[in-house]
SEDREN-829780 format. One line per 5 residues: number of its first residue (from 1); their letters; for each residue x, y, z of N, C-alpha, C. Coordinates in steps of 0.2 Angstrom, whole numbers. Layout:
NUM = A = X,Y,Z,X,Y,Z,X,Y,Z | ...
//
This chain:
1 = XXXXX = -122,-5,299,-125,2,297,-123,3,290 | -128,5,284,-125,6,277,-128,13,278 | -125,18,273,-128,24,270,-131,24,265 | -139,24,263,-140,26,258,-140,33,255 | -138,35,248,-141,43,244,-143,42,240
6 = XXXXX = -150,44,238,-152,46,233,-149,50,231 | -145,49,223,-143,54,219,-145,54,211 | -152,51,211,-152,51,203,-158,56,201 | -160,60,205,-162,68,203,-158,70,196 | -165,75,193,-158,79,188,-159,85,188
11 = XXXXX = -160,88,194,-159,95,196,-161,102,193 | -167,99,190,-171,104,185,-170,111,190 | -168,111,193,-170,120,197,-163,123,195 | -157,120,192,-150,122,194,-148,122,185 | -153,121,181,-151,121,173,-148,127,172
16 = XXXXX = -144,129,167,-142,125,163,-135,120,164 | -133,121,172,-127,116,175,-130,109,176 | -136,109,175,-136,100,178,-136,96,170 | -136,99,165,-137,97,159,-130,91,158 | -125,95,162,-119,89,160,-117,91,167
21 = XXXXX = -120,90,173,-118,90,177,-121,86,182 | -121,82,186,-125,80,191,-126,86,199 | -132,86,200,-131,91,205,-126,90,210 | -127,83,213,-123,81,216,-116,82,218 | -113,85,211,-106,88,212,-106,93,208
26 = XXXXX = -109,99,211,-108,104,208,-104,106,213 | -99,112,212,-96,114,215,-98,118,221 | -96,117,230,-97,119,232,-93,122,237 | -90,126,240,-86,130,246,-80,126,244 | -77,124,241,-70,120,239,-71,113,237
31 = XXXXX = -76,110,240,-77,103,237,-83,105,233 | -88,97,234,-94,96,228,-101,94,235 | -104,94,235,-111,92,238,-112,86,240 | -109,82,235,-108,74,238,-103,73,242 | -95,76,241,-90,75,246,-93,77,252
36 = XXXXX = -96,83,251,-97,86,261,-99,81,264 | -107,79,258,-111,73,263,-107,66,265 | -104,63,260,-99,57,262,-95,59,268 | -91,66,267,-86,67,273,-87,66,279 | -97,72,280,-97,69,285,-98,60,289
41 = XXXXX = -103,58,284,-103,52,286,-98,46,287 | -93,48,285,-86,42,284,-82,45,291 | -84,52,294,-79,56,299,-86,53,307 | -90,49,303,-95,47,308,-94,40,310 | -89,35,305,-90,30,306,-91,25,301
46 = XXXXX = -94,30,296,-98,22,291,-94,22,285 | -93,15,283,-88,13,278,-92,9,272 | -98,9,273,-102,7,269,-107,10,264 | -107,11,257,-111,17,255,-117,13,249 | -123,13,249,-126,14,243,-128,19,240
51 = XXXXX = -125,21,234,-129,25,228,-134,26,223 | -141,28,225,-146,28,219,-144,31,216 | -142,28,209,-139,34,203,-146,32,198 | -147,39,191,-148,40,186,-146,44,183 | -149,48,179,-146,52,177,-138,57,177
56 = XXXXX = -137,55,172,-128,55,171,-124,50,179 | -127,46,179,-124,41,185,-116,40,185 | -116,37,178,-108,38,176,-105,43,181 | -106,48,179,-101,53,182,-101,52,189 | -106,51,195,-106,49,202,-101,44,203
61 = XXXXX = -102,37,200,-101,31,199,-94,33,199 | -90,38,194,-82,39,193,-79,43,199 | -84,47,202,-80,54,204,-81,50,211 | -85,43,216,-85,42,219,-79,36,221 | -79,33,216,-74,25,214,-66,29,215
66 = XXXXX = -66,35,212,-58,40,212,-57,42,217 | -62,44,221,-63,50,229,-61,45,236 | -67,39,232,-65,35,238,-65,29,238 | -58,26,236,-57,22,236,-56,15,239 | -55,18,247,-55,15,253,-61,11,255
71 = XXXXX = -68,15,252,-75,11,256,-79,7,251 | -82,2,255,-86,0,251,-93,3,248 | -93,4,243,-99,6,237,-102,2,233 | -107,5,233,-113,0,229,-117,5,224 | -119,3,220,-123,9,214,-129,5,212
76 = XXXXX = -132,8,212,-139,4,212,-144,9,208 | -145,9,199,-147,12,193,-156,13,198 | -160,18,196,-164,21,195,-166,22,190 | -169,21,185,-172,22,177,-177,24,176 | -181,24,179,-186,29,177,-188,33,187
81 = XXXXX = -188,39,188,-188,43,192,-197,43,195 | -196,40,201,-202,38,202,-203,43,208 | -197,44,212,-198,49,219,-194,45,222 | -195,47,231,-189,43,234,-190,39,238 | -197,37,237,-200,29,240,-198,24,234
86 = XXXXX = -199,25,229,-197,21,223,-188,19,222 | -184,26,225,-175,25,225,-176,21,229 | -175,21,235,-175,16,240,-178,9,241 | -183,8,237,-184,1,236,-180,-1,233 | -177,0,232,-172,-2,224,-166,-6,228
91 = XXXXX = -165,-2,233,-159,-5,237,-159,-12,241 | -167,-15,242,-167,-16,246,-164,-24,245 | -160,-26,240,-155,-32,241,-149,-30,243 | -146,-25,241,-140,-23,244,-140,-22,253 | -147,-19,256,-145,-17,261,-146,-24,266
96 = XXXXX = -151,-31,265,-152,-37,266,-152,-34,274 | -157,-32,276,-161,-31,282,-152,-27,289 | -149,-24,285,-148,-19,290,-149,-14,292 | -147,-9,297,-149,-3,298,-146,3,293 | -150,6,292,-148,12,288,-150,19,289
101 = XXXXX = -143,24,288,-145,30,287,-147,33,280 | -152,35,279,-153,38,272,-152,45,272 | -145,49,267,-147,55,268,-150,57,258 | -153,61,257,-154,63,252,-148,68,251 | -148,68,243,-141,70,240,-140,77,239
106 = XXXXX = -145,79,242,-143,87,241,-145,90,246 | -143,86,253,-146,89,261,-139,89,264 | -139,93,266,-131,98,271,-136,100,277 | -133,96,280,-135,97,287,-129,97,295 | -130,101,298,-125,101,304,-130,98,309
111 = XXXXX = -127,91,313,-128,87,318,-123,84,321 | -124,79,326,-121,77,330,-123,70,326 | -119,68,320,-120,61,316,-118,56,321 | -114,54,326,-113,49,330,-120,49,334 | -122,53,336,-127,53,343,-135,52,340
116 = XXXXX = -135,52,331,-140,48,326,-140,41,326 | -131,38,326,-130,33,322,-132,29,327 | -131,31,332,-132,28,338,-138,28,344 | -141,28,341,-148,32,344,-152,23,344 | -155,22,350,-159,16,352,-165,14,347
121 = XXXXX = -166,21,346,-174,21,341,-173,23,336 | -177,21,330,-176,23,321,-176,34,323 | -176,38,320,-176,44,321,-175,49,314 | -179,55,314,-180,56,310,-179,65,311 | -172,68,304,-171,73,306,-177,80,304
126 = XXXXX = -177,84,310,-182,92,309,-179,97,307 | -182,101,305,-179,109,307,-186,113,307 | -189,118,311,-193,121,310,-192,127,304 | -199,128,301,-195,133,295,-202,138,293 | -202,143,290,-206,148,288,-214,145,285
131 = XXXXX = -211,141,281,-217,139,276,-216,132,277 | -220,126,279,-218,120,278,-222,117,273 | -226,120,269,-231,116,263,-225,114,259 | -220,118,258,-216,112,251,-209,107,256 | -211,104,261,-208,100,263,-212,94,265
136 = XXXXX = -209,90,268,-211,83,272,-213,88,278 | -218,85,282,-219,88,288,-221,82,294 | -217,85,298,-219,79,305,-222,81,313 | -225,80,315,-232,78,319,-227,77,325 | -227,81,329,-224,76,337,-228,75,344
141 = XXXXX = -229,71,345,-231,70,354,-229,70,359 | -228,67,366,-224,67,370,-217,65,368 | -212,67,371,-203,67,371,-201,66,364 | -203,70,359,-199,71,354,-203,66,348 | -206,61,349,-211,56,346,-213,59,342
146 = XXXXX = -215,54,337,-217,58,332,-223,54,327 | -227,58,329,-234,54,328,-239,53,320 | -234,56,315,-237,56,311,-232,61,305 | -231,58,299,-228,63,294,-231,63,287 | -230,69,284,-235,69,279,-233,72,274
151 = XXXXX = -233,73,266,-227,77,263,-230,83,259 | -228,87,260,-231,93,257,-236,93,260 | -239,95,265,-249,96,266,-250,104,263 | -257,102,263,-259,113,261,-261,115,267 | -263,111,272,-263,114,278,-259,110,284
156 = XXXXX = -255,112,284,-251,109,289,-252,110,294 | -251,104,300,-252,106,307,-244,106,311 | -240,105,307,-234,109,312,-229,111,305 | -224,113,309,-219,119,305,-213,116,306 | -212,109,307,-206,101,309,-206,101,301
161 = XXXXX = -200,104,296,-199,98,290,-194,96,293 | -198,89,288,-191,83,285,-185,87,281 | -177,85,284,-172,90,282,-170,83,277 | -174,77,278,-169,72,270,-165,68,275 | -165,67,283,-159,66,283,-163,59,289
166 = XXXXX = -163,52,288,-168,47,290,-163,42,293 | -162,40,300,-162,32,303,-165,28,305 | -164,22,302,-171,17,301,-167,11,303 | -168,9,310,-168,3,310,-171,-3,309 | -177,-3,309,-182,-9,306,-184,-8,299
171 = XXXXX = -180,-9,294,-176,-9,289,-183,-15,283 | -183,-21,288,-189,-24,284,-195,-23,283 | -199,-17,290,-203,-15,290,-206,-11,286 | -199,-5,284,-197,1,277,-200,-4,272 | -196,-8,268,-200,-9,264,-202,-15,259
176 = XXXXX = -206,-15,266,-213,-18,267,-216,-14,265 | -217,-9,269,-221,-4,265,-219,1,258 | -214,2,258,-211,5,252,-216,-2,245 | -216,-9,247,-217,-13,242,-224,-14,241 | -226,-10,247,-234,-12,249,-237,-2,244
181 = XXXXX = -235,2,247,-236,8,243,-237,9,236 | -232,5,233,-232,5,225,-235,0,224 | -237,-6,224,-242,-13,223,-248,-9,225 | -249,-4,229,-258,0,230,-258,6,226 | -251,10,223,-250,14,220,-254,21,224
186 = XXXXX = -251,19,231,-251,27,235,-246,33,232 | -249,35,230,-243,42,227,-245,49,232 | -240,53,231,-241,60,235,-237,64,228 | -241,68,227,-240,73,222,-237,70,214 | -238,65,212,-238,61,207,-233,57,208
191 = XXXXX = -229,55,215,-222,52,215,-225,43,221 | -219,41,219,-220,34,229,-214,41,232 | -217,43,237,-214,45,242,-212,42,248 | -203,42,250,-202,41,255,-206,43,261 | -209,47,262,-212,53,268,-221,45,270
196 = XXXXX = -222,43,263,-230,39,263,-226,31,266 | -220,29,267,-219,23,268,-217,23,277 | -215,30,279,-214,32,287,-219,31,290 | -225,36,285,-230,35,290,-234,29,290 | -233,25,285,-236,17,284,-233,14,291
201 = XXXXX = -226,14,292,-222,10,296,-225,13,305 | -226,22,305,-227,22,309,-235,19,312 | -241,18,309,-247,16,308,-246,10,310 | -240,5,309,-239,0,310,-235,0,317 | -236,3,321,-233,5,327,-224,4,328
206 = XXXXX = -221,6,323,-216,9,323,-215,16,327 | -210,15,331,-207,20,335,-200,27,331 | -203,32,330,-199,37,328,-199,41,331 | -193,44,335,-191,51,336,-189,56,331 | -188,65,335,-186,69,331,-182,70,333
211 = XXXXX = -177,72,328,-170,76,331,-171,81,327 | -167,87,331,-166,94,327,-159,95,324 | -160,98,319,-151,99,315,-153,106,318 | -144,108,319,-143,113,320,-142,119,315 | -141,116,310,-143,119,303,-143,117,296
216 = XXXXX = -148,119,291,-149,114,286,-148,119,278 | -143,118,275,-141,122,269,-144,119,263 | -150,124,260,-152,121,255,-148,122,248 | -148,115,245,-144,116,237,-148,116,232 | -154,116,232,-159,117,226,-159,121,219
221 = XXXXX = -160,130,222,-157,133,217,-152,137,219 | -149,139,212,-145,146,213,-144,149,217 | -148,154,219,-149,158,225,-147,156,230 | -151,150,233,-151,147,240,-142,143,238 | -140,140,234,-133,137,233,-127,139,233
226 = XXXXX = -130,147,232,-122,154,232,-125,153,239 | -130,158,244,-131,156,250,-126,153,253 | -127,146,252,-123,142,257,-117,141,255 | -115,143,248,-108,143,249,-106,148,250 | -106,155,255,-103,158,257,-104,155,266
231 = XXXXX = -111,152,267,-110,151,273,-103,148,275 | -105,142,270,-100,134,272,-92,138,269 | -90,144,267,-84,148,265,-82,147,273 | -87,154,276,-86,157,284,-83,149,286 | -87,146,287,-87,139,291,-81,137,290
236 = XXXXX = -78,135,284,-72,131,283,-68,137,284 | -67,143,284,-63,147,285,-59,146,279 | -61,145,274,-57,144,271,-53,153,267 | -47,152,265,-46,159,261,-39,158,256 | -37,160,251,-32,157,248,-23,158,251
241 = XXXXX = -19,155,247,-13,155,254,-10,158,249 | -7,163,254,-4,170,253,3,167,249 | 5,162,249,12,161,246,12,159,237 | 4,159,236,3,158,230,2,165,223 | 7,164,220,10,168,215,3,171,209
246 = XXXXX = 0,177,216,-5,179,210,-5,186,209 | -1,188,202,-1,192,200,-3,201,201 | -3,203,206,-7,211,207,-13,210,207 | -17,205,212,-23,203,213,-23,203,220 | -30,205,222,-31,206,229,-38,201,230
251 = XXXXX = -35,197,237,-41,190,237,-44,194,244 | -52,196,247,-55,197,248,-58,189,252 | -56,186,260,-58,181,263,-65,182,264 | -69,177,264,-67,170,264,-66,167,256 | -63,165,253,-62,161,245,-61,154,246
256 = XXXXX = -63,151,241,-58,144,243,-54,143,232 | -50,142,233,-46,142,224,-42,134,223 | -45,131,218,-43,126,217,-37,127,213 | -33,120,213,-26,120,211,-24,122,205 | -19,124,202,-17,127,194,-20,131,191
261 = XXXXX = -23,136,197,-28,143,194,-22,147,193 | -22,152,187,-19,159,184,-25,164,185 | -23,169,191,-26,173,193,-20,179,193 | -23,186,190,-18,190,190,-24,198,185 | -21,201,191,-25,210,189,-31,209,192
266 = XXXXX = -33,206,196,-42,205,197,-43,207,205 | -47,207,209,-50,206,214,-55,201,215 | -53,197,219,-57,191,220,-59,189,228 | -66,192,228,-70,189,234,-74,195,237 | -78,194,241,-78,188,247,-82,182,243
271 = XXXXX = -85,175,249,-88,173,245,-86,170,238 | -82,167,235,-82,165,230,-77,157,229 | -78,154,227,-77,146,228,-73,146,217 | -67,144,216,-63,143,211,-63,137,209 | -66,133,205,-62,124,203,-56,126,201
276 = XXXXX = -51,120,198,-46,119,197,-45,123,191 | -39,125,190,-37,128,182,-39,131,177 | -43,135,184,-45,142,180,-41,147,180 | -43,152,174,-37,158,173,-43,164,173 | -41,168,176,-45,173,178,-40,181,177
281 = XXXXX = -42,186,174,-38,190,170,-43,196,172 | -39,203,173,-40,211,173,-48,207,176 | -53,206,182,-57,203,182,-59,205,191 | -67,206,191,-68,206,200,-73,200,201 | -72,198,204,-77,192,207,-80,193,214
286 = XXXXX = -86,191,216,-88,191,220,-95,187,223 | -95,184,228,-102,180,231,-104,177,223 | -98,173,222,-99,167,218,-96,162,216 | -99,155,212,-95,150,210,-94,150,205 | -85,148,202,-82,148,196,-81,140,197
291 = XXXXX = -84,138,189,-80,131,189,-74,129,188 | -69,123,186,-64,122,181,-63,122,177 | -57,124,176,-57,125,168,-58,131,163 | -60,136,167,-64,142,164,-58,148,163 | -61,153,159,-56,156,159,-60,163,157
296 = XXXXX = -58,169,160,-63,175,164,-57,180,161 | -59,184,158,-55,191,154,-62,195,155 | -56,199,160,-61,208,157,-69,208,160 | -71,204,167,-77,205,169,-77,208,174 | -85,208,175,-88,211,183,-90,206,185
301 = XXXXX = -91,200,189,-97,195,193,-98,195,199 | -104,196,201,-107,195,207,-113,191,206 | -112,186,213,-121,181,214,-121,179,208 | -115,174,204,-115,172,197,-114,163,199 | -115,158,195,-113,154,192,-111,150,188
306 = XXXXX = -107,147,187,-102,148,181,-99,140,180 | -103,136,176,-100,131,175,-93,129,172 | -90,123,173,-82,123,172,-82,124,162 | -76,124,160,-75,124,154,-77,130,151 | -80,135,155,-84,144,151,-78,147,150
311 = XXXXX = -80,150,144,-75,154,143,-79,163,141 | -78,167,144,-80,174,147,-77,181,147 | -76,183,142,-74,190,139,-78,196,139 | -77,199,144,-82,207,145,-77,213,140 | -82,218,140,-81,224,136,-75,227,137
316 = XXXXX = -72,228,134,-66,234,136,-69,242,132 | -66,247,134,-67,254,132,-60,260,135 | -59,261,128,-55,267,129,-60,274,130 | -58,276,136,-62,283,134,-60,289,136 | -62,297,135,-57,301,136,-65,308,138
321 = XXXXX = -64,309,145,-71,310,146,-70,316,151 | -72,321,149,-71,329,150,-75,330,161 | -75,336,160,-79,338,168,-85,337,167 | -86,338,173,-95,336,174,-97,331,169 | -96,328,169,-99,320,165,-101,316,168
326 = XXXXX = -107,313,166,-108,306,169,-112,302,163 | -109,295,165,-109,288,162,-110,282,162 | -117,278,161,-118,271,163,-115,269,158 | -111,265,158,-110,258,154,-114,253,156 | -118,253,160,-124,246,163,-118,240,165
//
């Protein structure tokens, strides 16, 4: 069983961080979005990874090689971003007809990964959701079968997205048709989609189930990425440890603070996730991520992000302000 991710997206919905940042490891609940995904698949068994990198691949290629040094890796360039029917053909000398799980690189999903790995039949993860036109959508029959998937419809006939998260054992089958899609130049929505080579495989009578995750954290944009890092806060329980010398500052759990932070006169949390080496001064933080490296004097933050290296200087004022007064400072 090998792992594959596509990670060579460049994360247009999260600019101006992915500019020198891969989404992949933007900071998340104390680690990066790739750690989570690797941790759980290494805490499942697999010791085998390939990486679809492009875009600042570098940085993946180093922060994987330093993180995990124990497993075996493979990095397999993407060069021009065709979708993720085009990633995945890319692999297919590395994977030389074994089974694979493919998870997409910016899919956080809570499952039962052994009772996947292990599953007799290829299977493909669901979750029901409000709107399913901007996902993969799948079709189901009797016992969980799954009779047809399609990506993005405008009229969708079920509310099953694809959460990203795919086991495939007939690995030749995959791409056959992945080789077979691009050679006819089947596209869905201007890309080779992963979703158009499924349902090839399935038309060819391949057998897919669905499994449901029990929940699926989107890292896309902003919004939805503060979101889950406070969920994934609660989850890890994370919160910083009382014995660490920060100055007339009060931490508000859940936090997670990374190593050789100078924090002192601020209030920090709930919600908020720290990189390494940051120094945060007279400062309130809240339901947000600070990068490394940065360095915060004299703010207000909420529902902010904050990539590593910023440096962030809010207003000071002296004032001397009589009865019955009122004052926005905004």
């Amino acid at each position: 069983m090998k792992a594959i991710i596509p990670v060579a997206g460049a994360g247009t919905k999260l600019r101006p961080h992915t500019y020198t940042q891969p989404k992949a490891l933007i900071p998340l609940a104390g680690r990066t979005i790739l750690s989570i995904i690797v941790d759980q698949l290494v805490e499942s068994g697999i010791r085998e990874f390939v990486f679809v990198v492009g875009y600042l691949g570098e940085k993946i290629q180093h922060y994987v090689e330093k993180k995990y040094p124990d497993l075996t890796t493979h990095f397999v360039q993407q060069n021009s971003r065709e979708g993720t029917g085009h990633a995945i053909l890319l692999t297919k000398d590395v994977v030389a007809g074994d089974e694979v799980l493919i998870v997409l690189g910016d899919t956080i999903v809570e499952v039962d990964f052994k009772e996947v790995i292990n599953s007799p039949v290829s299977v493909l993860g669901v979750k029901k959701v409000d709107d399913p036109r901007n996902f993969g959508v799948a079709e189901l029959g009797e016992e969980m079968t799954i009779t047809r998937v399609i990506e993005k419809p405008q009229i969708p006939k079920s509310n099953l997205a694809l959460v990203g998260m795919y086991k495939i054992r007939e690995t030749e089958q995959l791409y056959q048709c992945l080789e077979d899609n691009i050679r006819l130049q089947v596209r869905s929505h201007d890309e080779f989609q992963l979703t158009d080579a499924l349902e090839c495989m399935i038309q060819h009578g391949v057998q897919f189930n669905a499994f449901k995750v029990n929940n699926w954290f989107d890292c896309g944009r902003k919004e939805t990425l503060l979101e889950t890092n406070a969920t994934l806060l609660k989850k890890y329980k994370l919160s910083a440890s009382p014995v660490l010398p920060y100055e007339n500052t009060i931490i508000i759990p859940p936090v997670s603070i990374g190593e050789g932070c100078n924090i002192k006169n601020s209030i920090i949390g709930p919600n908020v996730a720290i990189g390494d080496n940051t120094v945060i001064s007279y400062s309130i933080v809240k339901d947000s991520i600070i990068g490394s490296f940065s360095n915060l004097y004299e703010v207000v933050l909420k529902s902010s992000l904050i990539g590593s290296d910023a440096n962030i200087r809010g207003l000071s004022q002296s004032l001397n302000i009589g009865d019955n007064t009122e004052i926005d400072l905004g």
